[in-house]
C-alpha positions in Angstrom: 104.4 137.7 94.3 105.1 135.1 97.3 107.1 132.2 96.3 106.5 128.3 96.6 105.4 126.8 99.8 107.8 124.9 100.9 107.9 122.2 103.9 110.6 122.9 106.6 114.0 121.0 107.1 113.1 120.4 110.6 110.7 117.3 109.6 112.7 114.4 109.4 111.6 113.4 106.1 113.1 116.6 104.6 116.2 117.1 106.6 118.4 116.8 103.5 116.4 118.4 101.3 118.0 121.1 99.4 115.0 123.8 99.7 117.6 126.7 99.4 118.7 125.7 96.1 114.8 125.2 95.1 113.9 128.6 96.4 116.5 129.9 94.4 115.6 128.3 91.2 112.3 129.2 91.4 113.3 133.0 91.7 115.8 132.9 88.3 114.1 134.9 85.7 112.9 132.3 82.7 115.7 132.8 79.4 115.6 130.8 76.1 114.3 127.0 75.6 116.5 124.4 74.5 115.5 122.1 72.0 114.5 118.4 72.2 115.5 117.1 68.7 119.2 115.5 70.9 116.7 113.9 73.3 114.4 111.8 71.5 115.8 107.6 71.6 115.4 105.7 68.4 112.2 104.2 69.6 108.5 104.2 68.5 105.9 105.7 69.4 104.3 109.3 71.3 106.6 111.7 71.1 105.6 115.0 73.3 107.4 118.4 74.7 106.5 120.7 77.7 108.4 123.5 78.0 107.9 125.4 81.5 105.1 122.8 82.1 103.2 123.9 78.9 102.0 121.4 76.1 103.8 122.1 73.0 101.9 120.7 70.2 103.8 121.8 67.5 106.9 119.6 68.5 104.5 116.9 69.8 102.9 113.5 68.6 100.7 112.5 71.2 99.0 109.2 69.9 97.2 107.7 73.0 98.3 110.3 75.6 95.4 112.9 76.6 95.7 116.3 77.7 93.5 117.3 80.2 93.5 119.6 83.2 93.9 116.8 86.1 92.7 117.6 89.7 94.6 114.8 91.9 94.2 114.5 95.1 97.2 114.4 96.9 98.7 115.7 100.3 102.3 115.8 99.2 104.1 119.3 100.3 105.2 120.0 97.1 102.6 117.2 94.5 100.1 119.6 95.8 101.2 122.4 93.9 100.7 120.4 90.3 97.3 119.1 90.8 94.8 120.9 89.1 97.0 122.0 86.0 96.7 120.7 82.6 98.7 117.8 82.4 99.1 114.6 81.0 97.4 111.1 81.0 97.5 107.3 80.1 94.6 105.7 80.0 94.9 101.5 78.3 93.5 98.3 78.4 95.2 95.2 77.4 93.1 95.4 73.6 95.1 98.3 72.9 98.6 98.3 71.7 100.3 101.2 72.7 103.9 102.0 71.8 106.6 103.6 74.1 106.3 107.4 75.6 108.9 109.7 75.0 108.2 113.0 77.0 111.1 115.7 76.9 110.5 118.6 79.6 112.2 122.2 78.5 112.9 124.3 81.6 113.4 128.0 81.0 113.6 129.7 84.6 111.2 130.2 87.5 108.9 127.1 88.3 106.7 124.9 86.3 104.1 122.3 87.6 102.9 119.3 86.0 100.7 116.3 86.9 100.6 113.2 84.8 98.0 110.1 85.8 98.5 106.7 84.2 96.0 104.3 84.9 96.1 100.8 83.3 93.5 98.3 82.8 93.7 94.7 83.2 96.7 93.2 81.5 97.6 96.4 79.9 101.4 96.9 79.1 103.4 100.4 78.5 106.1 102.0 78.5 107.4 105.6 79.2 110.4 107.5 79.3 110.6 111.1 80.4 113.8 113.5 80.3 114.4 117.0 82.2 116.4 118.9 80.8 117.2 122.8 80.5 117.4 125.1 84.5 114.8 126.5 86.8 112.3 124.6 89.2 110.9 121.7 87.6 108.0 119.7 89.4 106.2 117.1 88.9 103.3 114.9 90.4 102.7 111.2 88.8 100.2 109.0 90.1 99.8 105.8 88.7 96.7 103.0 89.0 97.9 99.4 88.1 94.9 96.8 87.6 95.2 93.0 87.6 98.4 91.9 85.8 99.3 95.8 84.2 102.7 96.3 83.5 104.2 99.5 83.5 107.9 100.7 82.5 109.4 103.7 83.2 112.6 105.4 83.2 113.3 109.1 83.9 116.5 111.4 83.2 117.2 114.0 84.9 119.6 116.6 83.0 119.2 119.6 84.0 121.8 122.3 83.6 120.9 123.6 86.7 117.9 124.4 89.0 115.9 121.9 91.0 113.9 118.9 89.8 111.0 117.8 92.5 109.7 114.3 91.8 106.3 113.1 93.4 105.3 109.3 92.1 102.3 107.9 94.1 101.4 104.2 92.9 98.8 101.9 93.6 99.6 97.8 92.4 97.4 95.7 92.2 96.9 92.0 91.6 99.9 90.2 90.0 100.7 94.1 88.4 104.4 95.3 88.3 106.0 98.7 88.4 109.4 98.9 86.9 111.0 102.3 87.5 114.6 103.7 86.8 115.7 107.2 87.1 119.4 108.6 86.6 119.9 111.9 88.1 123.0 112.8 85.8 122.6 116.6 85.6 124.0 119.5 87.7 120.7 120.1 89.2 119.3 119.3 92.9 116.9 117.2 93.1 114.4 115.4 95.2 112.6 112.1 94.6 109.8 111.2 96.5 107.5 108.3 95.9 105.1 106.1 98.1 103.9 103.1 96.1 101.1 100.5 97.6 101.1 97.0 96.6 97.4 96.1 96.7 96.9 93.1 95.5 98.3 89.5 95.6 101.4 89.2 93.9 102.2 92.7 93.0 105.6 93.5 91.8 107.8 97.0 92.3 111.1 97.5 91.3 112.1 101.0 92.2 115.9 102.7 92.1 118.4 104.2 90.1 121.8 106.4 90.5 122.3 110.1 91.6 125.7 111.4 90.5 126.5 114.4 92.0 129.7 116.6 91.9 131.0 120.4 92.9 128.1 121.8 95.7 125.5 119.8 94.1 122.9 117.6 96.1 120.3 115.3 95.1 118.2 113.0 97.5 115.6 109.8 97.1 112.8 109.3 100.0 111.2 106.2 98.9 108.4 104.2 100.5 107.0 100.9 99.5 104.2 99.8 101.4 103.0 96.1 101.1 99.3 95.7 102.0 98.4 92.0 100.0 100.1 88.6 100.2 102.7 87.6 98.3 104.0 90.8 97.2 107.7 91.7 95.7 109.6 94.9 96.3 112.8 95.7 95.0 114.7 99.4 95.7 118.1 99.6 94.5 120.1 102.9 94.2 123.5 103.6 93.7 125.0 107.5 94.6 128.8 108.7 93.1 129.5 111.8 94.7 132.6 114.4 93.9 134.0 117.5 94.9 131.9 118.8 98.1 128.7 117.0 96.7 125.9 115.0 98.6 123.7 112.5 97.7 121.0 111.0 100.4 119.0 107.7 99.8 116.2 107.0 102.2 114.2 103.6 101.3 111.2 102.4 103.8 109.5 99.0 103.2 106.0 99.0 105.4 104.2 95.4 105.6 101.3 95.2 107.2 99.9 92.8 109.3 98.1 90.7 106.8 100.8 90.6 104.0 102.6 87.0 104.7 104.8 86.1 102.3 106.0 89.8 101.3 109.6 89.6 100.2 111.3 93.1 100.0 115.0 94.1 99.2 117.0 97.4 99.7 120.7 98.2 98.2 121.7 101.5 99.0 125.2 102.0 98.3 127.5 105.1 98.3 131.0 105.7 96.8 132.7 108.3 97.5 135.4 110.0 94.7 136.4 112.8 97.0 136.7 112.7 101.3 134.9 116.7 100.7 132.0 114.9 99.3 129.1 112.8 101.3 126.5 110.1 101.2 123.7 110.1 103.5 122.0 106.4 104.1 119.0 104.8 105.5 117.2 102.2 105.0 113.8 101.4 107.0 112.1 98.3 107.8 108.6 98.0 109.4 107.3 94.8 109.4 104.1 93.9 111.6 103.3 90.3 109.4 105.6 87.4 110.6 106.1 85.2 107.3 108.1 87.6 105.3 111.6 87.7 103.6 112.7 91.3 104.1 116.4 92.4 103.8 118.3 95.1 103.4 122.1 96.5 103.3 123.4 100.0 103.4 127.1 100.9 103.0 129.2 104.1 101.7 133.2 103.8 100.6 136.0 105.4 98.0 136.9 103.4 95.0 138.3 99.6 96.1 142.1 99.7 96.5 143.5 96.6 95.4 141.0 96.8 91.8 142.9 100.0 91.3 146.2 98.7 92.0 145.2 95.4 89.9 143.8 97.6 86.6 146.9 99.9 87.2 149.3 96.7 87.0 148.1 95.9 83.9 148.7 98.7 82.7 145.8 100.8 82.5 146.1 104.7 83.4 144.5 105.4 87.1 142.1 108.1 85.5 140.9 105.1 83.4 140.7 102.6 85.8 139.0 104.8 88.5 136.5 105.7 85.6 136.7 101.9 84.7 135.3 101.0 88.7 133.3 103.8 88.6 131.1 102.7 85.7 130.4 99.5 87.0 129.5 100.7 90.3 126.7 102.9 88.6 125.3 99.7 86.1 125.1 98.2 89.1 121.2 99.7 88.8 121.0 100.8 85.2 121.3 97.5 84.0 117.8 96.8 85.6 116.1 98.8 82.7 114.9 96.2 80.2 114.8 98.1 76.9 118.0 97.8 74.9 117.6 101.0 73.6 117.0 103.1 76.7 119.6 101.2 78.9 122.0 102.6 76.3 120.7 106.3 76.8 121.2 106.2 80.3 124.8 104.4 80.2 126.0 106.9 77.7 124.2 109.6 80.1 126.2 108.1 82.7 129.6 108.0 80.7 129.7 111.9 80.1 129.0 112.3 83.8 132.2 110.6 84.5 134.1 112.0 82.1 133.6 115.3 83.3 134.0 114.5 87.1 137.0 112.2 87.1 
């Protein structure tokens, strides 16, 4: 048996890419499921379980959410390898009220390839939430079709015990749409997250980020690109990476605006701290910008824990373990608190707060 295809390190794109760690997952020999009773958030609506990319219907309540075998076409190194599979799909207009979607994917060893497609109609509104959990290769391929005025909301957790969890989102937004999407990489997994979203149409909204906590050898990486192609479009990309021990995390954002988009305004905040000196945080932020009425900015920095907050928390008498966790935790809501639901922004903090725990 030949293992995964896999791009090489010497493209730019993928020089931090930890392929060695997903070669190696994808080899581990597949062991018991966990169980996603402890993942499901006291929200409505579909509730549905893969376990090594494989529908489980017996643990699942899929409401408006297909299952299909989906052939998407896509030229992504690694999306490629999960089109054509049975996956998963959202298909709403704005007639139909649809209630959140929880999707919990089980991990057992080896690799497992999933697409998922969600395409919504005109003023359509919904809402996902998806969690990894369990060890092995995990990969995914999302593409996503926004028409005029769709909102979509997503936030993603990634908790794997170990293994490697590849991420392809590829969005299209169109006319006054918006794409809201939040992901926390709080497990002891690599990763890699890869998205290139296209704001079509006029007024087109994406808000795209989240934090990477990584600790002993661990290393997780973003490569985001956000590519404005209509007037008046809005872009947002802000991610947040706590590394520890001999860790790394790597944040790559790109905004592209093309020569007809006036009036684009796009942001990047990539920021980096730093617990240990062993540990690194890779940086960079891209701008291309061929239109010449735009508000594009961006800012890019890496440091340990400020000083004089620690000495200020410590003088009033707070242990440094708890004010180092105390700076910490703000550092990382920094981009959590961007996730609108109540409910899930709790899940993710709380996510977040056992992180911390065990690495400071």
């Amino acid at each position: 048996m030949t293992g995964p295809v896999l791009p090489s390190p010497r493209d730019e794109a993928w020089r931090w890419a930890d392929l060695a760690t997903l070669s190696a997952a994808a080899a581990t020999v597949r062991g018991p499921a966990q169980v996603a009773d402890a993942h499901w958030l006291d929200i409505p609506g579909a509730r549905i379980v893969f376990i090594d990319g494989v529908y489980q219907p017996q643990a699942s309540d899929p409401q408006h959410v297909v299952l299909s075998s989906l052939t998407l076409d896509t030229a992504h190194a690694l999306g490629v390898q999960a089109s054509g599979a049975t996956g998963w799909s959202i298909d709403l207009s704005a007639s139909e009220i649809a209630s959140p979607v929880q999707i919990v994917h089980i991990a057992t060893g080896a690799e497992n390839h999933l697409p998922a497609q969600i395409a919504l109609d005109e003023d359509a509104v919904a809402q996902v939430v998806e969690t990894h959990i369990g060890t092995g290769w995990t990969n995914r391929l999302t593409q996503i079709d926004l028409e005029r005025g769709a909102r979509l909301m997503r936030a993603v957790r990634l908790m794997q015990d170990g293994g490697f969890v590849s991420i392809r989102d590829e969005a299209v937004v169109g006319e006054a749409a918006s794409l809201v999407t939040q992901y926390l990489g709080a497990g002891a997994m690599g990763t890699r997250i890869d998205a290139t979203l296209t704001l079509d149409g006029d007024g087109a909204f994406v808000d795209y980020g989240g934090a990477l906590l990584t600790r002993a050898e661990q290393r997780q990486e973003c490569a985001v690109t956000v590519r404005h192609q209509a007037l008046n479009g809005s872009s947002r990309q802000t991610w947040r990476a706590v590394a520890a021990g001999r860790s790394q995390a790597s944040l790559a954002a790109r905004v592209e605006v093309a020569r007809g988009a006036q009036k684009t305004d796009g942001e990047q905040s990539l920021r980096g701290l730093l617990l240990d000196r062993t540990a690194t945080v890779n940086l960079k932020p891209e701008l291309e910008i061929f239109a010449d009425d735009v508000k594009c900015a961006h800012g890019a920095t890496v440091g340990e824990l400020d000083r004089r907050a620690l000495f200020y928390l410590r003088s009033r008498g707070l242990p440094e373990a708890r004010a180092r966790a105390l700076l910490t935790r703000a550092f990382v809501a920094d981009a959590l608190d961007r996730i609108g639901d109540n409910t899930v922004r709790d899940a993710f903090s709380a996510d977040a707060e056992r992180w911390l725990d065990v690495a400071l």
